[in-house]
Steps between C-alpha positions, in 0.01 A plus 500: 500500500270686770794521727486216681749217438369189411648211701446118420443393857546151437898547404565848638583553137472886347375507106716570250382868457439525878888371546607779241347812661583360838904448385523835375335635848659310763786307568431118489643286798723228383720165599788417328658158559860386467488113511809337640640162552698429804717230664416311818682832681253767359776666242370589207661237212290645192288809429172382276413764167192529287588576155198681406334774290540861753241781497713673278452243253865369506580093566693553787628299825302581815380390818124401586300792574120546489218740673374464876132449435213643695532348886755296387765391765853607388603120583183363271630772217838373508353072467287602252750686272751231528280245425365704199853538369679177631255240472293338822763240592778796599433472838604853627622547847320811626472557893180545646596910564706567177729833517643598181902577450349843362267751325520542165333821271394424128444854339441580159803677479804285509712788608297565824606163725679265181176264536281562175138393445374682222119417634469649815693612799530188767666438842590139526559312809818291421581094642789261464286180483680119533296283266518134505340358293452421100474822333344589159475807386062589348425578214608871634858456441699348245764339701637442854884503553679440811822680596788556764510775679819591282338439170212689599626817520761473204493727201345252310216423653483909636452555119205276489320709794292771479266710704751507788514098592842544479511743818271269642701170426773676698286664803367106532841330522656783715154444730612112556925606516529331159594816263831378333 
């Protein structure tokens, strides 16, 4: 490389080897999505997972999350991942001037924040998004499961979370007053 990145204009995508020595140079700017279903007064019935393989290589539960690309609105980061992950026909309910619930840092050490990405170090702008629609998960995840707020945050599902979801399934039902 003659140290200039090499930037695919037409997607805003970086190459593999360009994304590598970028990730351990820089932290990456995220969005991470927690879909919810609600009823006709806005509360928060069911909290949508991905099962799905994690950077650490574990099948865990998790939340959609992908990178902000190159002059990429927030808002048009956040439709894209969920439709990547949930399928065209979810339908997501994001405002025109989206402000996430929180901030969340991904370091390589899990001991530094509790969120773990063993790629890179990432700061992750974090949504509850109401989805409406018919959701499917890609061919990114291997299932989609819908839960209460209640079963969400039980041990057993907990134990199927990794990377720090689990702090974040909490932080997004405390956000809308639904943290049992």
């Amino acid at each position: 490389m003659s140290g200039q990145v090499d930037i695919d204009t037409q997607n805003a995508w970086l190459s593999p080897e360009d994304l590598a020595m970028v990730r351990h140079q820089v932290p990456l700017v995220y969005v991470d999505a927690v879909p919810v279903r609600v009823d006709h007064q806005g509360v928060v019935t069911h909290v949508g997972m991905l099962l799905r393989q994690a950077p650490d290589g574990t099948v865990s539960r998790m939340v959609v999350s992908g990178r902000v690309m190159l002059n990429e609105r927030v808002r048009d980061a956040l439709m894209r991942n969920l439709e990547k992950d949930l399928g065209p026909m979810a339908m997501p309910r994001i405002p025109a001037e989206p402000a996430p619930f929180t901030v969340v840092e991904y370091f390589t050490d899990p001991s530094i924040s509790g969120f773990y990405d063993p790629r890179h170090h990432a700061v992750s702008l974090a949504f509850v998004v109401p989805v409406t629609g018919d959701c499917h998960p890609t061919q990114q995840a291997l299932d989609l499961a819908w839960f209460t707020p209640e079963q969400a945050v039980s041990p057993e599902v907990i134990r199927e979370m990794t990377s720090g979801h689990d702090r974040l399934i909490r932080l997004a039902l405390a956000s809308v007053g639904q943290l049992p």
